[in-house]
C-alpha positions, 0 to 999 in steps of 0.5 A: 662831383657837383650836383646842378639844377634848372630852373626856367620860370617860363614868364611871359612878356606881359606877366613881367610888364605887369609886375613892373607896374606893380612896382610902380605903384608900391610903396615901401613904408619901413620904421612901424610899429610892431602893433602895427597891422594890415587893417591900421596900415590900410587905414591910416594910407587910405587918405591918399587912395585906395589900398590894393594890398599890403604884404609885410616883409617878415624878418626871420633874424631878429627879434619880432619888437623890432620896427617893421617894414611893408610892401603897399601896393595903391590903385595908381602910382600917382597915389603912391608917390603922394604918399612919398612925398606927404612922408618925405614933407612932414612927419607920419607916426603911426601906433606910437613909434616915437619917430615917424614912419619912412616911405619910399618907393619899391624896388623889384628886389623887395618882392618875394615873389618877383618874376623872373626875366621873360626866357631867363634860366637860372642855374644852381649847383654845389661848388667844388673845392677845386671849383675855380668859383669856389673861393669867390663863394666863400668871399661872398658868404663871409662878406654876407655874415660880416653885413649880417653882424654890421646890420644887428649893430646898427639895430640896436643902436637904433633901438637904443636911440628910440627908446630914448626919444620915446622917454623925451616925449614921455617926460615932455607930455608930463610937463605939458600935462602938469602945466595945462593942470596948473592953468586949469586949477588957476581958472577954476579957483579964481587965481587967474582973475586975481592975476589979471586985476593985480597986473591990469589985464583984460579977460577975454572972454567974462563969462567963462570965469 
């Protein structure tokens, strides 16, 4: 026989209005660092408003150097669309993720601790073989898994393409380097005056060599 339970959260009204507005003004910033913390997020975000809150949204499947995701609640909403936009324009990299952060706006169903509707029950019981909601169950949990394998997969490729980026810009930065090095030494051992004598080329600024 099946076992049943219920569940009324008894949420008012007003508690569920307020929670609407919450949501509002909350942001969703995914693609962080894992070095990323509260403090660096309420830091880097404080430029458009003041920080309310910040809940990270822990991930209990993959490995913990992935990019992580968190929940920012901002004073107003004003601010928080402020924030989807400057993201949505330009890029924001925050704690050397090589590709810059994503911001978008919350939904209701990223909330761990959303109310539930005002007067709204839930039931929950354990299905029967000859339940006749028993096969649609076992369709959903396999659809369920299937999404599970399918979200790893694109994990990793995702993964596998940040750590080609972070090798690009890590070899670009030591060209750049090499090349401000090169400049340096030309100014310093008077190569760069020789240069600008032997092509007639004015110096702006004497003094400096």
């Amino acid at each position: 026989m099946s076992v049943s339970k219920l569940r009324d959260k008894g949420t008012s009204p007003e508690e569920y209005a307020a929670f609407e507005e919450k949501v509002k003004r909350t942001v969703y910033i995914d693609d962080l660092s894992p070095q990323v913390t509260t403090a660096v997020l309420k830091t880097a975000l404080e430029q458009f408003g003041i920080v309310k809150t910040v809940q990270f949204i822990p991930n209990y499947i993959e490995p913990k150097n992935i990019p992580q995701c968190a929940l920012v609640e901002m004073q107003t909403e004003k601010q928080a669309k402020a924030i989807i936009n400057e993201m949505s324009n330009y890029p924001f990299m925050m704690s050397g993720m090589p590709r810059p952060v994503r911001a978008l706006a919350a939904e209701m169903e990223m909330f761990a601790d959303r109310p539930a509707k005002p007067a709204r029950r839930i039931t929950c019981h354990w299905l029967e073989h000859t339940d006749p909601d028993y096969e649609v169950a076992q369709k959903l949990k396999q659809l369920t898994l299937q999404h599970a394998k399918e979200a790893s997969y694109l994990l990793r490729v995702k993964l596998e393409d940040e750590e080609k980026l972070a090798m690009q810009q890590s070899d670009m930065l030591k060209a750049n380097h090499k090349k401000l090095e090169m400049l340096e030494n030309l100014m310093f051992d008077g190569s760069l005056r020789r240069l600008a004598r032997r092509y007639n080329m004015n110096l702006a600024d004497e003094a400096y060599f």
